[in-house]
C-alpha positions, 0 to 999 in steps of 0.5 A: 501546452503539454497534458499529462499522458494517459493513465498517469497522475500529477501530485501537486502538494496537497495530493501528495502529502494525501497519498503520503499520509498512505505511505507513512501508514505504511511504513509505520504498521509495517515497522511495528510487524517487523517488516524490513523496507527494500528498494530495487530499480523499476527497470528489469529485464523483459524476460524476468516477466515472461518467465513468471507470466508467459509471453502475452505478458508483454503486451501489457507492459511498457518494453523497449530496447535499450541502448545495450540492446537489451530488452527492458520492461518498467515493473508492473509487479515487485514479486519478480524483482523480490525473488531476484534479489532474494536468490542472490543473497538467499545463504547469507539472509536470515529466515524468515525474510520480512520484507516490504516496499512501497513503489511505482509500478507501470501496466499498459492498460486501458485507463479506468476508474481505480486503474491507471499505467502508473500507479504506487503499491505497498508491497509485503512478503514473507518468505522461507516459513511454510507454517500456517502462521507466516499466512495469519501475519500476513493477513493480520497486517493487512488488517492492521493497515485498513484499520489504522487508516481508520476504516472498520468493519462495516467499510472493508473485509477480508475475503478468504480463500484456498487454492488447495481446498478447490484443487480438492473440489475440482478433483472431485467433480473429475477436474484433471491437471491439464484442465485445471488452470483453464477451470480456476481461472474461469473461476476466478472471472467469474463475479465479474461475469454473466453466468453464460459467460462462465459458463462458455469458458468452462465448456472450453477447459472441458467440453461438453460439461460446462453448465454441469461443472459451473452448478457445481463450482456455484454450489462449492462458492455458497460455503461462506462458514468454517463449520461447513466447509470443514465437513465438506473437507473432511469428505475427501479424506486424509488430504482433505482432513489436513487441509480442515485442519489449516483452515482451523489453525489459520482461523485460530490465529486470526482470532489471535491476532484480533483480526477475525472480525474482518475477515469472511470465508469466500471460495469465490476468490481464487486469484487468477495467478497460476502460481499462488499454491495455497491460502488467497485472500482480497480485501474489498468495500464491505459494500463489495462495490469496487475493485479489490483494494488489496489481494495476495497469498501464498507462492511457494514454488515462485522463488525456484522457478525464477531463480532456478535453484534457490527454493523458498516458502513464500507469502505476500499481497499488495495494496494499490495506492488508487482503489485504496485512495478511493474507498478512504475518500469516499468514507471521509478518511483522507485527511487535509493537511495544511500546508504551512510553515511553523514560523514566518520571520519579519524584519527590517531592510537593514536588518535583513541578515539578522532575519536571514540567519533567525530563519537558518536558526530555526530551520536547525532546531526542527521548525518549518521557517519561511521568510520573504525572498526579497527585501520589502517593508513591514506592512507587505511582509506582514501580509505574506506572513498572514498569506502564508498560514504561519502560526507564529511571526519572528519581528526584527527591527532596529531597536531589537537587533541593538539589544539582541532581542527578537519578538515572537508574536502569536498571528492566532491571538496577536499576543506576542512577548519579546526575548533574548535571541540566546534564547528563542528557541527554548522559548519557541518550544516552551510556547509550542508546548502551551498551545500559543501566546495569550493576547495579554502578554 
């Protein structure tokens, strides 16, 4: 007997049509922004990795040498995989590029509730607008995304952030280049941390200062309002007046966009990826339990480092199937589907072809159509067909196949009617469309 391997998941019927009801939420909002869908292999060269994350990357990925030699990794990401693609075909595309994905992605990491090695992520990413209004579609569809699939404001929130607007901070408390990356990510840890932890961390990235750095960088994370935060930008001068004009403009077309309600100023996102340049955002339970169920942002000189020449604005997040999964189950919102055949057919054993190809008939014209697999009697058929949750049964006996009628009957009401099978179909859609067949008929 063979288990499943750790941090990966098996999707029986019912837990597959869940998390494709996540997809076809997906594919629907996105369609309505105007979002293209792509598809790339999961597998792609080791080094495409590296070269956006550094070496230590590897450790998490699942790496082999191929047959070719060649050293291959299964995506943890689609970011990498995008700007490849885009790249090559960069002259010849039209700007913006809209474009997402929904797809299987690979981490080797410990398994823990909401993280596993294998999990699907939606992906969106809009490149070639450095405009501000490039970051307020993004995170209008974002919104757009939680509140079709039914969650409102008192289940998630949008938490805003801006790493230019900390770059301002940290240069004003005496933060320099070199020290810079350590600072934000010891920022970006720190909800998840005791505040000696941060603390350890800061005096590391700048000895000597790290509880005086980490009071600052406490009070910078208390501005939670537009106001005061476009007073504290307005002290640094005309970098810090363009910034508070951003914020402005992205806030006026998030109310635009009728997403504003969800969305919250929180300068303790910082997302701990060294290459985000701009506006940052992560969506969590308005409860703030959990894991982040969405995160992203702006990546504008990503595309060149990767690609070496071709240099591209871009923006884009990612929602992991598994936290989002989690918060709708949770909340109730996680439909049950059920699993059943439009139609069961019934006939006969000497008229069994004749039911074979009613089943084929309507299978052609849209209908979910089972049937038993072997010839048995009426009785045994007729409890499959109750057994299979069909709404409707087709019956086919002697006396119908002789005078080219069939019989549809109603397993809901136990009506039925008999008609000419020339016309079974316009007669299934006319019943369809009137909710059953009454026990009279």
């Amino acid at each position: 007997m063979f288990d499943t391997l750790p941090g990966f998941r098996d999707f029986p019927p019912e837990a597959c049509a869940r998390r494709n009801h996540l997809f076809r939420v997906f594919r629907n909002v996105a369609r309505a922004f105007d979002f293209r869908e792509f598809d790339a292999p999961i597998l792609e060269p080791l080094d495409l990795y590296i070269e956006k994350s550094g070496p230590e990357i590897a450790a998490q990925l699942f790496h082999f040498e191929d047959k070719g030699e060649r050293s291959v990794a299964l995506r943890p990401e689609l970011t990498p995989t995008l700007a490849r693609m885009v790249a090559a075909q960069a002259n010849a595309l039209p700007k913006p590029i809209k474009w997402y994905n929904i797809g299987e992605h690979f981490r080797y990491e410990r398994p823990q509730k909401g993280r596993g090695r294998s999990f699907y992520q939606f992906n969106a990413d809009l490149l070639g607008e450095a405009s501000i209004g490039a970051d307020a579609e993004l995170i209008a569809l974002l919104g757009a995304i939680m509140q079709t699939l039914g969650l409102g404001e008192k289940e998630f929130a949008i938490r805003l952030s801006d790493r230019q607007t900390w770059i301002l901070f940290l240069d004003d408390i005496g933060i320099d280049l070199k020290q810079r990356p350590s600072v934000l990510d010891a920022i970006d840890k720190s909800g998840r941390r005791k505040p000696e932890q941060t603390i350890e961390s800061l005096n590391l990235a700048v000895p000597g200062k790290g509880e005086q750095i980490f009071q600052k960088i406490e009070e910078i994370k208390q501005i939670n309002d537009l106001d005061t935060l476009l007073i504290k930008l307005d002290s640094f001068g005309i970098e810090g007046q363009a910034r508070a004009k951003d914020w402005q403009n992205l806030m006026s077309e998030l109310t635009a966009h009728q997403v504003n309600p969800f969305v919250k100023i929180d300068l303790s996102i910082v997302r701990g990826l060294a290459y985000y340049t701009g506006f940052v955002y992560e969506a969590f339970e308005a409860s703030g339990e959990g894991r982040a169920l969405a995160g992203g942002g702006r990546y504008d000189h990503l595309i060149k480092k990767l690609s070496g020449n071709v240099d591209l604005p871009a923006t884009g997040f990612a929602i992991g199937d598994m936290t989002l999964s989690d918060c709708l189950e949770k909340n109730g919102l996680l439909p049950s589907y059920i699993m059943a055949p439009d139609i069961f057919v019934i006939s006969g054993q000497d008229q069994r072809n004749s039911g074979i190809f009613l089943t084929a008939k309507t299978r052609k014209s849209g209908f979910a159509v089972s049937h038993s697999l072997k010839a048995t009697g009426f009785g045994k058929q007729f409890k499959e067909a109750g057994k299979s949750g069909a709404r409707y049964a087709l019956i086919i006996g002697e006396e119908e196949e002789i005078q080219k009628k069939v019989k549809i009957k109603d397993l809901k009401s136990s009506g039925e009617i008999s008609v000419d099978q020339t016309k079974l179909i316009q007669q299934l859609e006319k019943i369809d469309e009137e909710g059953g067949i009454n026990s009279s008929e």
